[in-house]
C-alpha positions in Angstrom: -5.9 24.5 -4.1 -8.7 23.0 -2.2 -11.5 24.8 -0.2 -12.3 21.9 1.8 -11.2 22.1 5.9 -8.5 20.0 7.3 -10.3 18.0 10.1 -8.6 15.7 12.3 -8.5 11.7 12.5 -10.3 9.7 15.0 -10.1 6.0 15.2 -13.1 4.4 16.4 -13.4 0.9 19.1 -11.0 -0.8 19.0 -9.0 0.4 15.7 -5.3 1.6 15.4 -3.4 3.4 12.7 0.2 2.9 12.0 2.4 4.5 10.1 5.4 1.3 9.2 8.4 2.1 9.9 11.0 3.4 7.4 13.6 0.4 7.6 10.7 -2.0 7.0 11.9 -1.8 3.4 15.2 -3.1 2.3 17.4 -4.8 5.1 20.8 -6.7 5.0 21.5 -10.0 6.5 24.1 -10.8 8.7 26.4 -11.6 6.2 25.7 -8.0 4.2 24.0 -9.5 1.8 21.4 -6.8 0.3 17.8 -7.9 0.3 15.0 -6.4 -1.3 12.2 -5.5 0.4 10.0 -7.8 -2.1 11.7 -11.0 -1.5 9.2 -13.4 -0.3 11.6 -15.5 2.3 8.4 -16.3 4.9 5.8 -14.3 6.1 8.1 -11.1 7.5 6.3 -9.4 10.9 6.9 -5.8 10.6 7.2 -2.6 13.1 5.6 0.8 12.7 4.2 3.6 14.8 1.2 4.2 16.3 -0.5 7.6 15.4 -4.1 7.1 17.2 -6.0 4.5 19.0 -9.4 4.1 19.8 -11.8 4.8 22.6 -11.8 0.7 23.1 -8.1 0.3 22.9 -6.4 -1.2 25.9 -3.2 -1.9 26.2 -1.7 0.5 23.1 -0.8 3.8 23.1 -0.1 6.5 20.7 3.6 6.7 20.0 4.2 2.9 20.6 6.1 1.1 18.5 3.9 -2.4 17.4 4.4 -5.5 15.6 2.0 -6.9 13.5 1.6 -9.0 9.9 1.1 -6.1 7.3 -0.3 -8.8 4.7 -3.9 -8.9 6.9 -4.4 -4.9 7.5 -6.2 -2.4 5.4 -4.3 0.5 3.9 -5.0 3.8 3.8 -3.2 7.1 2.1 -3.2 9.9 4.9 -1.6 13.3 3.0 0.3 11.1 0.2 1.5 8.4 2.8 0.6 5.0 3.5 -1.0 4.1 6.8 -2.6 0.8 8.1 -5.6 0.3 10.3 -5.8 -2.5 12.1 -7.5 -3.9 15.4 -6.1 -3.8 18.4 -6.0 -8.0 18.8 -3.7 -7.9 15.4 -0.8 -6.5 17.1 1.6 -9.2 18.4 3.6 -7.1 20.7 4.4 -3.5 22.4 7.6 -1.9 22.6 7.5 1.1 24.7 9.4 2.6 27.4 7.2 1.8 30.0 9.1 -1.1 31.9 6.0 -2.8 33.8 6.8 -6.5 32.6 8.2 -7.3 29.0 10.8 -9.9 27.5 14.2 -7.7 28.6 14.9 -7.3 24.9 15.2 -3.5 23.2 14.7 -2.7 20.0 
């Protein structure tokens, strides 16, 4: 066991962390067809969770749900999971309850 203290994580500027979502992995088409999370069909956008922002972040929030291109972000293992940072101007788009303006699509 290890003597060292648990001490908190605090993103800095304008960095987020993101936990990816769970169904990111293996999906299904339309047609049921089962495909694997390493097919390479184009370059796949994905959706995950935002744990923490920084004291530069705008217009994220922690608990929003983001979509970004995991192929450009840095990984990171938090307590045996995978994470990605990421700048705030890497995220493509916001979903969130707040209804201020958005596209009128739900995830």
């Amino acid at each position: 066991m290890s003597d060292r203290p648990k001490l908190e994580i605090q993103m800095l500027q304008d960095r987020v962390l993101v936990k990816l979502s769970p169904e990111d992995g293996e999906r299904r088409s339309s047609g049921g067809i089962v495909i694997p999370a390493t097919a390479q069909v184009a370059r796949r956008l994905a959706w995950g969770d935002v744990l923490g922002v920084g004291n530069s972040v705008r217009n994220v929030k922690t608990g929003d749900r983001v979509l970004f291109n995991p192929d450009d972000q840095h990984e990171v293992e938090i307590q045996g999971e995978g994470h990605l940072v990421m700048r705030e101007r890497d995220i493509h788009a916001v979903a969130t309850e707040r209804t201020e303006h958005g596209t009128g699509l739900y995830l």
